[in-house]
Residue, then its C-alpha position, 0 to 999 in steps of 0.5 A: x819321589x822327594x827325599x825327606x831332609x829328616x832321613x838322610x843321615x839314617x838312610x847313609x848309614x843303611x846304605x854304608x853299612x849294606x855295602x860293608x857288610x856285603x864286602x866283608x861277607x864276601x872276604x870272609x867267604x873268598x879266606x874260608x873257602x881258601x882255607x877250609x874253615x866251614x865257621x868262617x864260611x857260615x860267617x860270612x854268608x850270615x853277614x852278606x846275608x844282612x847286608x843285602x838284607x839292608x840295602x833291599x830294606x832302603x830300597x823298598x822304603x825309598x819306592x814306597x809311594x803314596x796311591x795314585x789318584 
């Protein structure tokens, strides 16, 4: 359960990014619904789509653990 010093920065990124992109979908689903804008809405559900996809990609990475012994 240690945390590299290497992965920091990288980790951050994925994780700042993750949210931005899941706040930005989100927006963007919220403004076509209201507007009636099936691109929009396709959008946005692509983008919370990898933003999720990024924030599952650094949580599976952080639990990956060496075998038990």
């Amino acid at each position: 359960m240690v945390a590299q010093a290497g992965e920091g920065p990288i980790l951050l990124v994925k994780k700042l990014g993750g949210l931005i992109l899941i706040v930005l979908g989100c927006l963007l689903i919220a403004t076509g619904l209201n507007w009636g804008t099936t691109l929009q809405i396709v959008f946005g559900v692509l983008l919370l789509a990898a933003g999720v996809a990024l924030l599952v990609l650094k949580i599976v990475r952080r639990n990956q653990s060496s075998p038990l012994r």
